[in-house]
C-alpha positions in Angstrom: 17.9 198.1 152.8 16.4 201.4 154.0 13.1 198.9 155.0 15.7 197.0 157.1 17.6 200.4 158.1 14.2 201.4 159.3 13.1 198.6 160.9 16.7 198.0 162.7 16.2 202.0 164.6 12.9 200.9 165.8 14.1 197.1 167.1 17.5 198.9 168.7 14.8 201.7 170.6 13.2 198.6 172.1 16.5 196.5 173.4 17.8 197.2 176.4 17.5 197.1 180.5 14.4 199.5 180.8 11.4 197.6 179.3 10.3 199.2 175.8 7.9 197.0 173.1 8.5 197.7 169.6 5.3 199.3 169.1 6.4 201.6 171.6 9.9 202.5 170.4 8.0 203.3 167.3 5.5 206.0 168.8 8.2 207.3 171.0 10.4 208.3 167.6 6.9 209.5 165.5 5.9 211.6 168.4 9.5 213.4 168.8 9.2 213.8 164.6 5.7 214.5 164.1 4.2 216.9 167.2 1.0 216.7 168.9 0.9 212.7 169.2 -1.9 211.7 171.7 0.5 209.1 173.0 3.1 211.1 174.3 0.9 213.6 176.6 -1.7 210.7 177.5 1.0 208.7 180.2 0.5 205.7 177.8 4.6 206.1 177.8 6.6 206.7 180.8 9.4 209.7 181.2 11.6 207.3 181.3 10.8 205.1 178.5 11.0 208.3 176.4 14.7 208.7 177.3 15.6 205.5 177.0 14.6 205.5 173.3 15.2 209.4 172.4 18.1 210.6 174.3 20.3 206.8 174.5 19.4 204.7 172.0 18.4 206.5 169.1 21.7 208.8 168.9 23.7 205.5 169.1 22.0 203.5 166.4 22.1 206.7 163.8 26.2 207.5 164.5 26.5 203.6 164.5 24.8 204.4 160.8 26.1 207.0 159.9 29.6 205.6 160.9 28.9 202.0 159.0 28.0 204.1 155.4 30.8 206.3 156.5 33.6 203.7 156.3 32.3 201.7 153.7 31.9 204.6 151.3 35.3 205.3 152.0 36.4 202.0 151.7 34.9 201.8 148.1 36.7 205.2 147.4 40.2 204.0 148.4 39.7 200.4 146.4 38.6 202.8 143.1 42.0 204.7 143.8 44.5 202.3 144.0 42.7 199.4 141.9 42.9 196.7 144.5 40.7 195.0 145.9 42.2 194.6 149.6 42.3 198.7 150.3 40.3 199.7 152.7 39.8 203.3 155.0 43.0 201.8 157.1 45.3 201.7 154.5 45.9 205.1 155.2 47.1 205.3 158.3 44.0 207.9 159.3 42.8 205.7 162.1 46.3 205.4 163.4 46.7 209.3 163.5 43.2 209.6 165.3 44.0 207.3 167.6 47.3 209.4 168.9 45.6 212.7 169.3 42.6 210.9 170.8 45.0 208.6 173.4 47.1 211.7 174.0 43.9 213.4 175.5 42.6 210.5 177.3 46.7 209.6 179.0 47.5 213.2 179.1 44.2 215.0 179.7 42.4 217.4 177.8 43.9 220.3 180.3 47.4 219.9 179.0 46.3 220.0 175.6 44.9 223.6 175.4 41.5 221.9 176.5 41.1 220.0 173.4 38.2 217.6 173.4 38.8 214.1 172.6 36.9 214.0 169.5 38.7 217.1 168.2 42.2 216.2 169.0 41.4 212.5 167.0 39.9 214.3 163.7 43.6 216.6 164.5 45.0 213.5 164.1 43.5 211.8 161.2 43.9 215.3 159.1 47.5 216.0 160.2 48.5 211.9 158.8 46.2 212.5 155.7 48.6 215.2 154.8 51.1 213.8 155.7 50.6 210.9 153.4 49.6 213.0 150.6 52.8 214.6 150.9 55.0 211.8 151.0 53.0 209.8 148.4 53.5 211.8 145.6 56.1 211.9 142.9 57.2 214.3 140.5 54.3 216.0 141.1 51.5 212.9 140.4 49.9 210.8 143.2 51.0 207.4 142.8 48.8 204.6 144.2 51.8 201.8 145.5 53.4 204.7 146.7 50.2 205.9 148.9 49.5 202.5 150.5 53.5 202.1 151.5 53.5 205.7 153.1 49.8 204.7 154.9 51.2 201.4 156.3 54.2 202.6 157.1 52.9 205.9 158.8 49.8 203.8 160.4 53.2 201.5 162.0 55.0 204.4 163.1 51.7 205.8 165.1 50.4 202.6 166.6 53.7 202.6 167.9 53.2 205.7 169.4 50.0 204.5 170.6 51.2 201.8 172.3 53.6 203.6 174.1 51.3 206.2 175.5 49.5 203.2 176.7 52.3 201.3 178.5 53.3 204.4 180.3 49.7 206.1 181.4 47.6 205.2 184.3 45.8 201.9 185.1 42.6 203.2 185.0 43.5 205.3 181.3 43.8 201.7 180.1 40.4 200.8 179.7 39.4 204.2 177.9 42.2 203.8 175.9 41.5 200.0 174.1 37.5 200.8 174.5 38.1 204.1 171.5 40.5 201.8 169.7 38.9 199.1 169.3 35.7 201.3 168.1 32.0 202.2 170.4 28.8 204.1 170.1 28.0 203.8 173.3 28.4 207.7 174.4 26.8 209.1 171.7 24.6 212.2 171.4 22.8 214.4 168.6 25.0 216.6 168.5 27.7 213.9 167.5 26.0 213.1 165.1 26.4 216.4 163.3 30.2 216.6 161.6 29.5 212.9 160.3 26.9 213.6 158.9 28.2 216.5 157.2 30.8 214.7 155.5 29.0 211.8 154.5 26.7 214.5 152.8 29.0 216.1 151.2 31.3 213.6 150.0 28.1 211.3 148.7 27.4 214.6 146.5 30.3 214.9 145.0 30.9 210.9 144.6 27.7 210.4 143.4 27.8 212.5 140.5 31.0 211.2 139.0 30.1 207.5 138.8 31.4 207.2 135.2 35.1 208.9 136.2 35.6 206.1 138.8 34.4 203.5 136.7 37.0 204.7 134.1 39.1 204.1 136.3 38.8 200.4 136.8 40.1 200.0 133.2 43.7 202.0 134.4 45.2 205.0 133.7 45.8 205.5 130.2 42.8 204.3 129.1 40.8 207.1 131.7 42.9 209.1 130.2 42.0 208.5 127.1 38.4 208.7 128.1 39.1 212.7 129.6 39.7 211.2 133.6 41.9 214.0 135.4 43.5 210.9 136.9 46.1 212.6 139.3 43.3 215.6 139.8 40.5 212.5 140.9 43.0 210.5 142.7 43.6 213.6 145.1 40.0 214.4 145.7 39.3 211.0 146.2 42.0 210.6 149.0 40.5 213.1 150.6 37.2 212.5 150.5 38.3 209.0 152.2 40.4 210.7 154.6 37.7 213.1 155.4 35.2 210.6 155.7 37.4 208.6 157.7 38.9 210.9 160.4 35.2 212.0 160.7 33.7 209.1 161.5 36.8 207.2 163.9 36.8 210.5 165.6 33.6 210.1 167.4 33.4 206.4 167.2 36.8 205.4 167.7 38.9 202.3 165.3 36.2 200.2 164.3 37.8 197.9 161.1 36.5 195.7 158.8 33.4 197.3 157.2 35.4 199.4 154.5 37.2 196.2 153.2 33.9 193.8 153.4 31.0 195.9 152.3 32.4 197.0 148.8 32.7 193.6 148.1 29.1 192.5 149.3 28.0 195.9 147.2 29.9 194.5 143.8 28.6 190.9 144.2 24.7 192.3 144.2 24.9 194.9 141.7 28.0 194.6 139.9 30.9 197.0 139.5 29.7 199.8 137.9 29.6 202.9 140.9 26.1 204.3 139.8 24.7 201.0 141.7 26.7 199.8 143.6 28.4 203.2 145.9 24.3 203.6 147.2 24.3 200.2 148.1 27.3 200.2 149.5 26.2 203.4 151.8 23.0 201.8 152.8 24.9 198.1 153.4 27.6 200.3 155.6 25.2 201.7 157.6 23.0 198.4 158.0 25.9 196.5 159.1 27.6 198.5 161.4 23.3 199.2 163.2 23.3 195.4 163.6 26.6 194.6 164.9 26.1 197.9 167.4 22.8 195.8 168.6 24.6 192.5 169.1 27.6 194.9 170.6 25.3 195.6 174.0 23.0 192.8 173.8 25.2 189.3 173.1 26.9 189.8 176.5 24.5 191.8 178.8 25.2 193.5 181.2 28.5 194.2 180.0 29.3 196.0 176.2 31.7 194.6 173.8 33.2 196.7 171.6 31.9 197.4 168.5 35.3 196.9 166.4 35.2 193.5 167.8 31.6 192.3 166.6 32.2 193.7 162.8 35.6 190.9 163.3 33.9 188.3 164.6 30.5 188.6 162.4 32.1 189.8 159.2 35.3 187.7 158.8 33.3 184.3 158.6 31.0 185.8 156.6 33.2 187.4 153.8 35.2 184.0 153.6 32.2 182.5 152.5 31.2 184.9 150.0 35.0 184.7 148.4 34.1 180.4 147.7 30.8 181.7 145.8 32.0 182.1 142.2 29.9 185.1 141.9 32.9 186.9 144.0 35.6 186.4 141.5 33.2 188.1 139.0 32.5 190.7 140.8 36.6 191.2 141.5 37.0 189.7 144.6 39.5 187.3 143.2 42.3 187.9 140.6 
């Protein structure tokens, strides 16, 4: 996977309108990494062959990445939580809130909000509903997993509601903005977006990592992690918001982009099994794969015109994860019950 990971950053530097070979795309990334490359001083590569690959490309393909491992970690997290297999980063209701402080900004403009940028007031969002479900979800004092996913789905109702409203009522020309960050695209991105992703991934990954046994106990239920010395309530809250975290990062600079946190962890369990110390790496690197791919076929299956991302991970992953669910591998792996 980090081969193909590798290999898809160097084929996405070469695809698009200004004419780049592989081999190029490849020296035009070493030389920016590694200084005093012949190649870049010689005029073997053009100026503008260099920002086609370093400034556009390359920032979209490594959010598109980082956004991928981003949602499918979190989808892995939320799935450990509540002990069923259908949970995904959504269930929340996170992408719902990001999508109201982000449409707010883009119907209402970032002037009237205290000159809030659009990425900010969506992360706003997503950590205002993360609270809010934490709050709601919990009783007599414990976190309690049927409870979370009713509060997330009812909350994520309440604020696609909102949403839809703030559409209806803004400009023509906000439309298109609008349904463009909901339905999820990399196609603005820059280093320096690449930055508070990155961040949590990092530091959610370290904590995650180093408690592989605590969520595995908690595939056998509560008592019995219990029983094993599993804080359950204490893990369940820092897993929430780890997911949330991870999740209001990543939709905040990519926008809703679905489907990855529900199919990965699956794919993940059906190669390596269930047990976290295997399969949370591969489900990173499989996020970030994924979501690298569909980004390529996102501005290249319809050129000149971009399809949004959120629409490619449908389209490409649906099939797909119907035809893993037939394999009898899947209902091993706890795809089926």
């Amino acid at each position: 996977m980090i081969v193909a990971i590798v290999a898809t950053v160097i084929l996405s530097g070469a695809t698009g309108p200004t004419d780049v070979t592989f081999v190029e795309s490849f020296k035009v990334v070493l030389g920016h990494l590694l200084p005093d490359m012949s190649w870049m001083s010689d005029g073997s590569l053009t100026r503008l062959q260099d920002q086609a690959v370093w400034d556009f490309r390359l920032p979209r393909t490594l959010l598109a990445g980082l956004t991928g491992a981003g949602l499918a970690l979190a989808g892995a997290l939320m799935q450990a939580i509540v002990r069923n297999p259908l949970a995904e980063p959504y269930i929340l209701g996170v992408s719902s809130g990001a999508g109201v402080g982000a449409v707010l900004v883009i119907t209402l403009g970032s002037a009237s909000l205290a000159g809030v940028t659009l990425s900010t007031a969506a992360f706003i969002g997503a950590l205002v509903t993360t609270i809010a479900v934490y709050l709601l979800a919990r009783q007599h004092g414990v976190l309690a997993p049927t409870r979370m996913i009713l509060t997330g789905v009812a909350l994520g109702s309440l604020l696609s509601a909102v949403t839809s409203y703030l559409t209806l009522t803004t400009e023509a020309q906000n439309v298109f903005s609008v349904l463009f960050f909901l339905l999820g695209s990399v196609s603005a991105a820059t280093f320096h977006q690449l930055i508070v992703p990155a961040v949590a991934l990092t530091i959610v990954s370290l904590y995650v990592f180093t408690r592989p046994r605590a969520l595995n106990a908690l595939l056998v239920g509560d008592e019995s992690a219990t029983a094993l010395g599993v804080d359950v309530n204490r893990l369940r809250t820092y897993l929430m918001i780890a997911a949330a975290l991870l999740t209001g990062s990543v939709v905040a600079v990519s926008g809703g982009i679905g489907f990855v946190g529900l199919v990965i962890p699956h794919i993940a369990r059906i190669i390596v099994g269930t047990d976290h110390r295997r399969m949370l790496p591969v489900t990173v690197l499989g996020g970030a794969l994924f979501l690298m791919l569909a980004d390529l076929l996102a501005r290249t299956v319809a050129q000149p015109t971009e399809i949004p991302i959120g629409i490619i991970t449908a389209v490409v992953g649906a099939p797909f994860f119907l035809w893993l669910m037939r394999r009898g591998r899947a209902a091993r792996a706890g795809m089926q019950r």
